[in-house]
FIKOL-954449 format. One line per field, with one value per residue (C-alpha): residue in one letter; x, y, z; residue number from 0. Coordinates in nm, 2 decimals. Example, Ala and Ser with C-alpha at 12.3 -4.5 7.8 and 13.67 -1.06 7.14 Angstrom:
2
residuo: (A;S)
X: (1.23;1.37)
Y: (-0.45;-0.11)
Z: (0.78;0.71)
num: (0;1)
***
This chain:
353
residuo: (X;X;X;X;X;X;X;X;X;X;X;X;X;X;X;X;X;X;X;X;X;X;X;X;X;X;X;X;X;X;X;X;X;X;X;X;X;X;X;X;X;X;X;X;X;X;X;X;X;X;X;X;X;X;X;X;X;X;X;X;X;X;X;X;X;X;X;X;X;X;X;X;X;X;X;X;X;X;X;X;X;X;X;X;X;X;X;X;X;X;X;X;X;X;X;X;X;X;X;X;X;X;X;X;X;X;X;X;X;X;X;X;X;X;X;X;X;X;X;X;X;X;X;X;X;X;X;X;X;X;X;X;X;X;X;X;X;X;X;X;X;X;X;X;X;X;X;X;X;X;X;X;X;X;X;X;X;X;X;X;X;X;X;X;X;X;X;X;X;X;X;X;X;X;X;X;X;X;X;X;X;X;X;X;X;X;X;X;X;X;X;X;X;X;X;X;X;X;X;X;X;X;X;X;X;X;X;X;X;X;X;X;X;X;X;X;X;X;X;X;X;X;X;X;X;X;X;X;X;X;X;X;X;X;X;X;X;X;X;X;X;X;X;X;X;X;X;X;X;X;X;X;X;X;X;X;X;X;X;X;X;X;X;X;X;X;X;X;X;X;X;X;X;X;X;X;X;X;X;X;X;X;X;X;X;X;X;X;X;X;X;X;X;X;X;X;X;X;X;X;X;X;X;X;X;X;X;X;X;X;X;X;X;X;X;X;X;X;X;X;X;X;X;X;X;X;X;X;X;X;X;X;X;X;X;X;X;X;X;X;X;X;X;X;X;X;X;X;X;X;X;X;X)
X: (-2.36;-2.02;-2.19;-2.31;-1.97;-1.82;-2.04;-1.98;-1.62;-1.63;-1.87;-1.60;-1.31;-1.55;-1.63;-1.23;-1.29;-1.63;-1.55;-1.23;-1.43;-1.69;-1.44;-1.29;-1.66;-1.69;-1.34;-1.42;-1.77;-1.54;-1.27;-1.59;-1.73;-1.43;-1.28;-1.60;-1.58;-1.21;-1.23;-1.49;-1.29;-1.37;-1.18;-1.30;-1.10;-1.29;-1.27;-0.95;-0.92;-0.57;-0.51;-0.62;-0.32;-0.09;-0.16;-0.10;0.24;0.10;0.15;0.46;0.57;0.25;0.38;0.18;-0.18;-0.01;-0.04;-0.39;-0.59;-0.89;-0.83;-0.94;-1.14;-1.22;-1.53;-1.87;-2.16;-1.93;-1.91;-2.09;-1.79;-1.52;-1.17;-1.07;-1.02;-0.66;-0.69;-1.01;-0.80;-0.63;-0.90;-0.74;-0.37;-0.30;-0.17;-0.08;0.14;-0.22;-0.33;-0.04;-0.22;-0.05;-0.21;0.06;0.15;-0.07;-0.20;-0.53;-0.82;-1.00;-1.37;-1.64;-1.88;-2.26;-2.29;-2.05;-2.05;-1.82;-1.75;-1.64;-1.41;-1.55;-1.33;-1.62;-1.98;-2.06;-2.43;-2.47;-2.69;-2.55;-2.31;-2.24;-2.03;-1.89;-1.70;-1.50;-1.62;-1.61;-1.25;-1.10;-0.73;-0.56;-0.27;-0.44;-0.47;-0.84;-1.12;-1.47;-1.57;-1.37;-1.64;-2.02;-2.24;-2.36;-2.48;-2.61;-2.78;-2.95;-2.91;-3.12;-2.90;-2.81;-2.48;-2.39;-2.25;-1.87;-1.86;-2.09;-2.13;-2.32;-2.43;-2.41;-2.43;-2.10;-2.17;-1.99;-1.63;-1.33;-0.96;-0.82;-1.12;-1.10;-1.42;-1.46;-1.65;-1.76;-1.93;-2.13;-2.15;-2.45;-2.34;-2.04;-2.00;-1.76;-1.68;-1.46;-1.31;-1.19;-1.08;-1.05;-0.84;-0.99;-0.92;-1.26;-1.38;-1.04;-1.18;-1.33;-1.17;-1.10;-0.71;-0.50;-0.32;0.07;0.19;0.52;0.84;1.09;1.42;1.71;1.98;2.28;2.65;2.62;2.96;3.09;3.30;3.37;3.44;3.57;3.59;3.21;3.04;3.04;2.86;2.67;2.61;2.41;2.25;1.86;1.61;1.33;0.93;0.62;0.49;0.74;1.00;0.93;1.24;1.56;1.60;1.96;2.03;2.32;2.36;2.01;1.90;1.73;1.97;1.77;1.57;1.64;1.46;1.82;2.03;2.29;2.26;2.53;2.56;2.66;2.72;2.99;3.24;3.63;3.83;3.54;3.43;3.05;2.86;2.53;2.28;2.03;1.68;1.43;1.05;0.70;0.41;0.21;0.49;0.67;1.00;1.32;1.53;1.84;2.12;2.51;2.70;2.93;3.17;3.36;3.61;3.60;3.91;4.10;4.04;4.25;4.41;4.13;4.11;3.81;3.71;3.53;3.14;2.98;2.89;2.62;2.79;3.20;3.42;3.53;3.78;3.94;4.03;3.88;3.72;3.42;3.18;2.79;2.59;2.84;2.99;3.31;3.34;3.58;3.54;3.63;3.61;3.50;3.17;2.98;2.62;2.60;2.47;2.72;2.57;2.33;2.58;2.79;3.08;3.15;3.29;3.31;3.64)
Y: (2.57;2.69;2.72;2.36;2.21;2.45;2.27;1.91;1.98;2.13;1.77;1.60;1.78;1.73;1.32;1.17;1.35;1.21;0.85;0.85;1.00;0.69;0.46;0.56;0.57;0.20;0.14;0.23;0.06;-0.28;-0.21;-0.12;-0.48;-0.67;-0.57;-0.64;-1.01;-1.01;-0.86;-1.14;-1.39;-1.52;-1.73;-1.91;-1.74;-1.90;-2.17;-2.09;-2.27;-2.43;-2.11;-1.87;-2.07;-2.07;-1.66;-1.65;-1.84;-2.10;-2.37;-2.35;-2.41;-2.29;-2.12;-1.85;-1.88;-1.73;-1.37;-1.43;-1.70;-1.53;-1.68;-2.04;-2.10;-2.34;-2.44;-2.49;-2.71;-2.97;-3.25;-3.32;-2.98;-2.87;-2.92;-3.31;-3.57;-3.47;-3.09;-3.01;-2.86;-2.63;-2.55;-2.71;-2.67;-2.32;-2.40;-2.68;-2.74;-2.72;-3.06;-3.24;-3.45;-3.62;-3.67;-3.45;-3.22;-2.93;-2.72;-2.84;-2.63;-2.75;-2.79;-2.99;-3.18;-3.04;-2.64;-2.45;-2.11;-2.07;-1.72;-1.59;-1.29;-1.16;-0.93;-0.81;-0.89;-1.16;-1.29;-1.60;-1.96;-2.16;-2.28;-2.61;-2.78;-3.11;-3.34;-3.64;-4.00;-4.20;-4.44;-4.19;-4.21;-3.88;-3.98;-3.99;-3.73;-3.60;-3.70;-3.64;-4.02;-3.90;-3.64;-3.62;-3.33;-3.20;-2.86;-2.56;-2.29;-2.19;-1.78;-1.78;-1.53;-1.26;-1.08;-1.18;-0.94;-0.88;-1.10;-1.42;-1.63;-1.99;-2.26;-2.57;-2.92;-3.07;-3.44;-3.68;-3.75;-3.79;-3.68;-3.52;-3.50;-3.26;-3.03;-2.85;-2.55;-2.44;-2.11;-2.16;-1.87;-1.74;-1.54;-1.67;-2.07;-2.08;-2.15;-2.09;-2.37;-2.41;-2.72;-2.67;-2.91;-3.00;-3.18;-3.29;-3.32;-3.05;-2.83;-2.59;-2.34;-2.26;-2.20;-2.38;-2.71;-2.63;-2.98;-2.81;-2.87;-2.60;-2.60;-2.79;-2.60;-2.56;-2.48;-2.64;-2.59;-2.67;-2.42;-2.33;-2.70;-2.80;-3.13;-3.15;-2.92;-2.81;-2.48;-2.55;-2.25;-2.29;-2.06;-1.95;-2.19;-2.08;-2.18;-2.11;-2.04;-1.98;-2.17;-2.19;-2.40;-2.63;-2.98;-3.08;-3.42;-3.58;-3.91;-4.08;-3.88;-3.55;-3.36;-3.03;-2.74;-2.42;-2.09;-1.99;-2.10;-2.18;-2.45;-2.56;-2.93;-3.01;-3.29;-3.49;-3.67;-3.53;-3.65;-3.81;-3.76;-3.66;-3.62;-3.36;-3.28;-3.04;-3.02;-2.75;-2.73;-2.49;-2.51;-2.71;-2.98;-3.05;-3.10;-3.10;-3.38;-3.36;-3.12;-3.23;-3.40;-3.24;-3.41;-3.27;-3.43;-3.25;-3.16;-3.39;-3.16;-3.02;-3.34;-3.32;-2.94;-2.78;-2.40;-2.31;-2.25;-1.90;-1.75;-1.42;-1.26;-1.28;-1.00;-1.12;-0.98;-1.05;-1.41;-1.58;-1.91;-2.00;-2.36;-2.29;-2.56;-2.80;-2.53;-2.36;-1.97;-1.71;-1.33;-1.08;-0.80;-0.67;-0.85;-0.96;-1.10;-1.14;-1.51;-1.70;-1.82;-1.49;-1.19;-1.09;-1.09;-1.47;-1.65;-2.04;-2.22)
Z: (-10.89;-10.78;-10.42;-10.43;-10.52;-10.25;-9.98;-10.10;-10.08;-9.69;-9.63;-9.78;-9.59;-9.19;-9.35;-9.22;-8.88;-8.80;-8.93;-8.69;-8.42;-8.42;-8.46;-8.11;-8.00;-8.10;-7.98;-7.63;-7.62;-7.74;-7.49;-7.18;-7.30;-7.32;-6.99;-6.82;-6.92;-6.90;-6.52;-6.42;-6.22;-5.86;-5.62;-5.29;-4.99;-4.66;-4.65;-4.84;-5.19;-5.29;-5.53;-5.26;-5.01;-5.28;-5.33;-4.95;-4.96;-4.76;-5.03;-5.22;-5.58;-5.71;-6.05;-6.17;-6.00;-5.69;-5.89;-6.02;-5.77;-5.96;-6.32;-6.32;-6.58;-6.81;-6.99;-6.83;-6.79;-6.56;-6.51;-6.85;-6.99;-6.83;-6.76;-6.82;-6.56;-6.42;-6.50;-6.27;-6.02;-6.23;-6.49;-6.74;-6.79;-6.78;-6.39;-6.39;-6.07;-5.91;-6.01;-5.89;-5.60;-5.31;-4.95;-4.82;-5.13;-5.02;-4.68;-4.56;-4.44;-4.06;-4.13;-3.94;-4.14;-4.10;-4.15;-4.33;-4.52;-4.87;-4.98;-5.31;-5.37;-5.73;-5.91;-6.11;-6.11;-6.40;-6.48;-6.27;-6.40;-6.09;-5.80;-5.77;-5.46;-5.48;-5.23;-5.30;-5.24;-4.94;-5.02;-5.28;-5.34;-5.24;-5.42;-5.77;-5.99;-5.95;-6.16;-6.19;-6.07;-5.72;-5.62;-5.58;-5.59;-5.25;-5.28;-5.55;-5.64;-5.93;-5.96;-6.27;-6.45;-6.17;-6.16;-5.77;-5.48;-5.51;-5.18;-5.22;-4.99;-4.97;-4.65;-4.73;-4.50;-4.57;-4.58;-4.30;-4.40;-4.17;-4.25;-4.58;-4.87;-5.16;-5.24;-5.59;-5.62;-5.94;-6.05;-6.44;-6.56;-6.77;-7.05;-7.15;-7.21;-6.94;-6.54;-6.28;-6.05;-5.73;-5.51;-5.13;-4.93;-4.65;-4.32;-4.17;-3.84;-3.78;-3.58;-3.80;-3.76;-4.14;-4.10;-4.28;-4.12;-4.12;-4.24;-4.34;-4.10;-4.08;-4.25;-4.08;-3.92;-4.05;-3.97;-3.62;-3.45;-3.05;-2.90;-2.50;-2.46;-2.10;-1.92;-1.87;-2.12;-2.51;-2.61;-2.92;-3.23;-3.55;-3.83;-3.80;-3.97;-4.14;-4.12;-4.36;-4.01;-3.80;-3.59;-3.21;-3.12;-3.15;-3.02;-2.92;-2.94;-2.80;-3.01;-3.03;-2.69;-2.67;-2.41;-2.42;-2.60;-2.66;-2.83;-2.97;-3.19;-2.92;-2.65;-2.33;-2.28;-1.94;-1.73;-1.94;-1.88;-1.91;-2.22;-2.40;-2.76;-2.83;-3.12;-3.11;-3.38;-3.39;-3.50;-3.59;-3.48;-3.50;-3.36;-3.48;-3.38;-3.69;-3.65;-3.92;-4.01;-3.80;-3.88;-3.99;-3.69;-3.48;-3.28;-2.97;-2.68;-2.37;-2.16;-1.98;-1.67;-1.41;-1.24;-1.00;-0.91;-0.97;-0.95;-0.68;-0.67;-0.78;-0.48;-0.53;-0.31;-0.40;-0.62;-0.89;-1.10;-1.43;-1.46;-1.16;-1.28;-1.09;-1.09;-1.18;-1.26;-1.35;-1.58;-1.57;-1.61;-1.63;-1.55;-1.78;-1.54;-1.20;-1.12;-0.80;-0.78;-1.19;-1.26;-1.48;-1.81;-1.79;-1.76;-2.03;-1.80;-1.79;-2.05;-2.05;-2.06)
num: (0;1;2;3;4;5;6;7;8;9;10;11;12;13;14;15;16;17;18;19;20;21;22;23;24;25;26;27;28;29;30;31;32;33;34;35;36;37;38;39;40;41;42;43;44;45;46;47;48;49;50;51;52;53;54;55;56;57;58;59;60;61;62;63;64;65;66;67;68;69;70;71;72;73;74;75;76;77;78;79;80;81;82;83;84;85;86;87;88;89;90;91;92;93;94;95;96;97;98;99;100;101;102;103;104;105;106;107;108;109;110;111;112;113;114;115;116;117;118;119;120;121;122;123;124;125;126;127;128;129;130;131;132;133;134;135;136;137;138;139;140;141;142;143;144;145;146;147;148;149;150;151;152;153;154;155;156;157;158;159;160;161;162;163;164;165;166;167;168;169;170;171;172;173;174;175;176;177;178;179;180;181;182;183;184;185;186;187;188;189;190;191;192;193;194;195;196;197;198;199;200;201;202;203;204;205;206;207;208;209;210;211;212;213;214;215;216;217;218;219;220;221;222;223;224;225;226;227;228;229;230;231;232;233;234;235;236;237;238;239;240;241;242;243;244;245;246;247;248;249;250;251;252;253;254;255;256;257;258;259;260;261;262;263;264;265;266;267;268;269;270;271;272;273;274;275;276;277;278;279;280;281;282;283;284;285;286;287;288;289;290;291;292;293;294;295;296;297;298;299;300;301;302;303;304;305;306;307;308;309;310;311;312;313;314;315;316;317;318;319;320;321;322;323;324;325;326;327;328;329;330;331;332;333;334;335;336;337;338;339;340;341;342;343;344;345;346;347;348;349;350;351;352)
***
């Protein structure tokens, strides 16, 4: 008797240790199950969807999709489910900067209508009932929030319940459309009551190249300044702008008139006239050929000049020494020190006056 008591006592003692040891069993078999489903996201990158540009830094202002491009989802069975008319592009309102919709509020993709190949980036593998590709409407309005009557269906597949490749990819025929058009992809999934969504602006008949159109002009300069003024020039300095793509160029513009270009953020405008006022502006460009809106005006008089004495011409093959002023085209220089055969305007050892 006292041995049977004895036992039921040590299976009493083991009993807290085993029940804590399946809990962390079914614990873990929770946590494998939920991060499975939680991990299963997917986002279009070629031709690159709105959220995949935004997670580039190609389109701006995105809020928080740009750290997750994978994550829009919303429920299934569209158009009959799904997000509501307004919220398609953003799966709802969880992001909602992406369904603001303007012709011009975000970077468009080249493609050519016929042929073309959409490809998926899958975070995890999730079972699959279909794809399902849509393209808005022959005389849609690009400047209205989207809305299921805007598109119409173009192109699916039915996976019948298969978990897909990390990398999917579908061809479709695009149907024939002609500048900016809008097409939503949308993955249903099969085991959950939910789908993911992604719209792809597109520029048709672009080329098809699948890069993004860079509709975005630079920042204007700023802090233009004139220094080194003489009787028939004014040396121009401003600060750096910046580009989403990058800036190829300044525009000088003296009044209304483009007076010349330069790949610096200085410029020397020549051939004025002594003792006249001027007013220059400046303007930033890339590429692609967008161009700034003008910078702040500057306005500088040139000298009265020298009562008709000029310096002489740069000659290649003078000395020059500290001082000496020379003419080169239409400019006037001063050495600093020694020099002969150093091109004014190109050698450090000039300096305007």
């Amino acid at each position: 008797m006292s041995q049977s008591i004895s036992w039921n006592r040590s299976l009493f003692k083991v009993s807290p240790f085993l029940v804590a040891f399946a809990a962390l069993v079914i614990g873990a078999i929770c946590s494998l199950v939920f991060a499975e489903s939680a991990s299963a996201h997917g986002y279009i990158t070629g031709p690159a969807s709105r959220a995949a540009l935004c997670n580039q830094g190609i389109n701006k202002n995105c809020g928080a999709i740009v750290y997750e491009p994978q994550s829009l989802e919303a429920p299934g069975s569209y158009p009959a489910g799904g997000p509501a008319d307004g919220q398609i592009a953003g799966a709802g309102a969880a992001f909602p900067e992406l369904n603001a919709q303007t012709a011009d509020r975000w970077s468009k993709v080249n493609i050519n209508s016929g042929s073309n190949t959409f490809t998926w980036k899958l975070t995890a593998a999730h079972a699959t009932r279909e794809w399902k590709y849509y393209i808005t409407k022959t005389g849609w309005n690009p400047n209205a929030a989207l809305k299921r009557s805007d598109f119409e269906l173009f192109c699916s597949f039915n996976d019948g319940g298969k978990k897909p490749n990390p990398s999917t990819s579908h061809t479709c025929d695009v149907p024939a459309r002609s500048g900016y058009n809008v097409i939503l992809a949308v993955w249903e999934i099969a085991d959950t009551p939910n789908a993911f969504y992604n719209v792809i602006d597109v520029n048709v008949n672009g080329g098809g190249t699948g890069t993004p159109t860079d509709n975005q002009a630079p920042t204007v300069p700023a802090g233009v300044t004139a220094s080194g003024v003489t009787a028939n020039s004014v040396t121009l300095n401003w600060s750096a702008s910046s580009d989403n793509v990058g800036v190829t160029g300044y525009d000088v513009y003296q009044g209304s008139t483009l007076v010349g270009t330069s790949t610096t953020t200085s410029f020397t405008v020549t051939g004025l006239t002594a003792d006249t006022s001027y007013t220059f502006t400046v303007k930033a460009k890339d590429a692609a050929g967008n161009t700034s809106a003008a910078s702040s005006a500057v306005t500088a008089k040139t000298t009265a000049g020298g009562g008709g004495t000029t310096a002489p011409a740069w000659s290649a093959s003078s000395v020059y020494t500290a001082g000496n002023r020379v003419t080169y085209n239409g400019v006037v220089y001063e050495a600093k020190w020694w020099t002969q055969g150093e091109t004014p305007g190109k050698a450090d050892v000039w300096k305007t006056v």
